[in-house]
C-alpha positions, 0 to 999 in steps of 0.5 A: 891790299886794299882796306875795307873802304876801297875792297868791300867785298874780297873774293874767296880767294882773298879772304884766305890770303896773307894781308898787306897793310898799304899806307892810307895815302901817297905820301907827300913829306920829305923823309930823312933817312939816315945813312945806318937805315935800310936800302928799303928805306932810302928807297921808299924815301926817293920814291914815295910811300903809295897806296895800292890795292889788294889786287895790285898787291896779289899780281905783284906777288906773282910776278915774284913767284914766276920769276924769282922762285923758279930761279932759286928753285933750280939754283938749290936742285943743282947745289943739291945734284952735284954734292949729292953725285957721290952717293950716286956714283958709289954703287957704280964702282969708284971704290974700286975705280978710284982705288979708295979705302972704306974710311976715305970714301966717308971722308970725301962726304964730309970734306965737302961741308968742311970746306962750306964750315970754313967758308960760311962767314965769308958767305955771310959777309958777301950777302951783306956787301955785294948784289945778291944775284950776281954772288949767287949766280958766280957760285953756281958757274964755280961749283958746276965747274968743279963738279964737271972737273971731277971726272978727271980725279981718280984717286983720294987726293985729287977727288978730295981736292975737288970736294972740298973746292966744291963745298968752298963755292956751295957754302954760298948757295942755302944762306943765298936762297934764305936770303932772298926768301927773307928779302922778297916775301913777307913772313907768313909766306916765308914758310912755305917758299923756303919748303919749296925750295927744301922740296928740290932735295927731294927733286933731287932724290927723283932725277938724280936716281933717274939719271944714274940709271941711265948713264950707269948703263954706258959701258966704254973703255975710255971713261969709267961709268963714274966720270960720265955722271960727273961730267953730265951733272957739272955741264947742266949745272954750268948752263943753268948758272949762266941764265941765273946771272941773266934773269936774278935781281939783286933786290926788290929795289933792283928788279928791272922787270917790275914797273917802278909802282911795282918795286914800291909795292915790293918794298912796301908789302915787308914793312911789317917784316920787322927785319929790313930788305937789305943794307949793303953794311956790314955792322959788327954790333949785328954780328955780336948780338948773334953770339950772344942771342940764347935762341940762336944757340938752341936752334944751332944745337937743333941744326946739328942734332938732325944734321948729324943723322941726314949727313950719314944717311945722304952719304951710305943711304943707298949703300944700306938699301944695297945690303937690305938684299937688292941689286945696284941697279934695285937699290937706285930705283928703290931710292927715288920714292924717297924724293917722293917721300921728301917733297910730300913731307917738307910741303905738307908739313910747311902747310900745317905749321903755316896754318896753325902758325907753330913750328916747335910742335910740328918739328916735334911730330916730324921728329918722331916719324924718323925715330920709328924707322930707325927702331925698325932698321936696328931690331928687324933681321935682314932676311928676304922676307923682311926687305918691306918691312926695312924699306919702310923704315928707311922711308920713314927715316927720310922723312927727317927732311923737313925737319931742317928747312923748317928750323932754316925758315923758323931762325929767319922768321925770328932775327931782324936786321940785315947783318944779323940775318946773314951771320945768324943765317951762317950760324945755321949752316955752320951747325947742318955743316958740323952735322954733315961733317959728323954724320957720315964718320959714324957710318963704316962700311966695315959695319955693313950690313947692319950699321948699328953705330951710324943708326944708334947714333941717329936714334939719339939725335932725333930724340934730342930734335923732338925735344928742343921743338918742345923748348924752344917756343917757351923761350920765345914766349918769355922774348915776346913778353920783354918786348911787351914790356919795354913798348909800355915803357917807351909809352907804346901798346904792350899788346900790338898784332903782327901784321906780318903773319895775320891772314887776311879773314882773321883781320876783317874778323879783328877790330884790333887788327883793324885798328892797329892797321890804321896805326901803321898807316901813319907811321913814319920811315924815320919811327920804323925800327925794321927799316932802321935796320935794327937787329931783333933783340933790340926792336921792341916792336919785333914779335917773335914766332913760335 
């Protein structure tokens, strides 16, 4: 982004932008760096700090969005295909195919997070210490092979083996994909980006019901109608791992398709992060400030509460929708408005927290949309003549789906320091694992058609969800005010702005903001606390964001 000197008259489009804060000019100084820094700082180091313009910051941007973005778009679309493949096939006859009881169809939804439970800090370790895009694309080859593998199970054993190899290797994929938002955009853009690729549940949701509706309709007498969607979701996924490994940069240091100016002007654009790109270190003093950060427990209890209730929805969704009185086939079709209902809600909510930069209110008024559904399915009758009234309800109840990439992008936003980030990032799953553990051993089929100890538990945890939304923000009010207070004791400004999260029309509003950018301009690599790879309780200058 060019300062006012070199971009006098922005266009409308800029004035509306995130701002970046280049350096005033090319550095010329040696930098020191020590070997604990981050590898962002080593390679501002080799290469030189550099001024850019606004336009060449914005055309790096999109390259970034073009081909990153894309990439782990697909990635999450084929995590979220494969693990969602049970519910798909569970009105086409592998309770009966498989010869599985009631409690055991639940337990093969809830094997797959116990397997992602266990292997989450695993994950969280190999984010730290090898090239991001080759674990990523390894993952996704491992678990499509699996899924394709299942259509060879048909009983319990052998069908909760599998489910449990394929939430082994999905562990890795939504730390992944929140690893990489956190290493490519700045923290204003975090938001949205992470809602786009929440968004592919919803995808998910659309195509997934398509797809079963049309392989349901293959009858053969070789292979049960089951086996056919395991194996068609599993291929795809295989293929399009592949290409991941070919097209995914490790880093933005490691992005061969960008110009060696490009990569600086990557790197350069998250200084104002406060969080580091990626250390390759794996430090043990990140992962005990994890355990013992107060906010990282409350957004956990936050991740299980909502969880909890979207576990046991994903898993008997369309079995609830099938007692409301429609046929198998019915009860596909009339799911996929919920892929619809999903990709509106997750976007459009990230679109308000981004503009109003507070996402414990909205988490609150999210909260409330799927409180109301639940209330309409536990006290209205299942008559024919109520089916529309109890189809609203359970898309209201779906609307629980932007809830969750809301607090993934809300605890990112606020942890600095490259090992923190992953433990931190794995705390988070462990607690949607937990949830998705529990949920769905809620649900029995023997509670058909009402459901009422699933859904009664459901009404609870959204309550609890609407209330830490509330709590949470205080919380960090009193963080951002010890931060204030420790800056003026080193002898820095207690009140300091947050580059990272201003747009670019409050700043040319701002004299502050305009001051506090010259500032930056001559700050060293050496005095910078996020390439230094600090954790954020330790980084006096880390402003944390409601």
């Amino acid at each position: 982004m060019a300062d006012s000197k070199s971009n006098p008259t922005p266009t409308v489009a800029a004035d509306t932008a995130d701002a970046i804060t280049p350096v005033a000019e090319a550095s010329e100084r040696i930098h020191t760096v020590s070997s604990q820094a981050d590898k962002a700082a080593q390679f501002i180091a080799e290469h030189g700090e550099v001024a850019f313009t606004y336009e060449e910051e914005r055309a790096v941007l999109k390259r970034i969005d073009v081909r990153i973005l894309p990439l782990i778009l697909g990635a999450y679309f084929f995590q979220q295909l494969d693990k969602s493949s049970l519910s798909y096939v569970s009105i086409f006859g592998i309770l009966e195919d498989a010869h599985l009881q009631s409690r055991e169809y639940s337990w093969l939804g809830s094997i797959l997070y116990i397997a992602q439970l266990i292997f989450q800090p695993l994950a969280a370790f190999l984010l730290v210490k090898l090239p991001t895009g080759k674990v990523i694309g390894t993952a996704v080859v491992c678990w499509g092979t699996c899924a394709a593998i299942m259509a060879a199970c048909t009983n319990f054993k052998s069908l909760l083996a599998m489910r449990f190899l394929l939430g082994s290797f999905e562990a890795m994929i939504a730390p992944s994909c929140l690893a990489v938002t956190q290493m490519w955009w700045r923290r204003s853009e975090q938001t949205l980006r992470a809602s786009y690729w929440n968004a592919m549940n919803g995808v998910t949701f659309i195509v997934g019901s398509l797809v079963t509706y049309g392989l349901g309709h293959i009858v053969s007498t070789k292979i049960y109608r089951y086996q056919t969607i395991f194996i068609f979701c599993g291929v795809l996924t295989v293929i399009f791992g592949v290409a991941f490994l070919v097209f995914m940069p490790d880093s933005p240091m490691e992005a061969k398709y960008l110009s060696e100016r490009e990569r600086i002007i990557a790197v350069e654009r998250l200084r104002a992060n406060q969080m580091g790109v990626a250390s390759r270190q794996w430090k043990w003093d990140h992962v005990k400030e994890t355990f013992m950060d107060f906010k990282t427990l409350l957004w956990f209890l936050l991740i299980v509460a909502i969880s909890i209730a979207s576990g046991g929805i994903s898993v008997f969704g369309n079995l609830i929708l099938k007692d409301f009185g429609f046929t198998n086939f019915n009860a596909i079709l009339f799911s996929m408005p919920t892929g619809v209902i999903q990709i509106v809600i997750i976007i459009g909510s990230a679109w308000i927290a981004t503009r109003i930069g507070r996402k414990g209110i909205v988490i609150t008024g999210l909260a409330c949309l799927p409180t109301i559904g639940t209330v309409l399915m536990l006290t209205v009758p299942r008559t024919e003549s109520n089916k529309g009234v109890l189809l609203l309800g359970y898309y209201l109840v779906q609307c629980l789906g932007a809830i969750t990439p809301m607090v993934y992008a809300w605890s990112a936003q606020n942890t600095g320091g490259d090992t923190k980030k992953k433990t931190s990032s794995a705390m988070m799953f462990m607690g949607m694992c937990t949830g998705n553990i529990i949920g769905p051993l809620l649900y029995n089929t023997k509670d058909a058609p009402l459901y009422r100890p699933g859904l009664i538990a459901n009404l609870i945890m959204f309550v609890t969800v609407g209330v830490l939304g509330l709590l949470i923000p205080m919380y960090l009010m009193v963080l951002n005010r010890w931060h204030a207070k420790k800056r003026e004791e080193l002898g820095k400004q207690a009140n300091i702005v947050d580059e990272s999260m201003v747009r670019r029309k409050d700043m040319q509003d701002s004299k502050a903001v305009e001051l506090e950018q010259n500032e930056h301009a001559g700050r060293n690599i050496e005095d910078d606390n996020g390439l230094n790879d600090l954790p954020d309780l330790r980084n006096e200058d880390f402003i944390y964001v409601y």
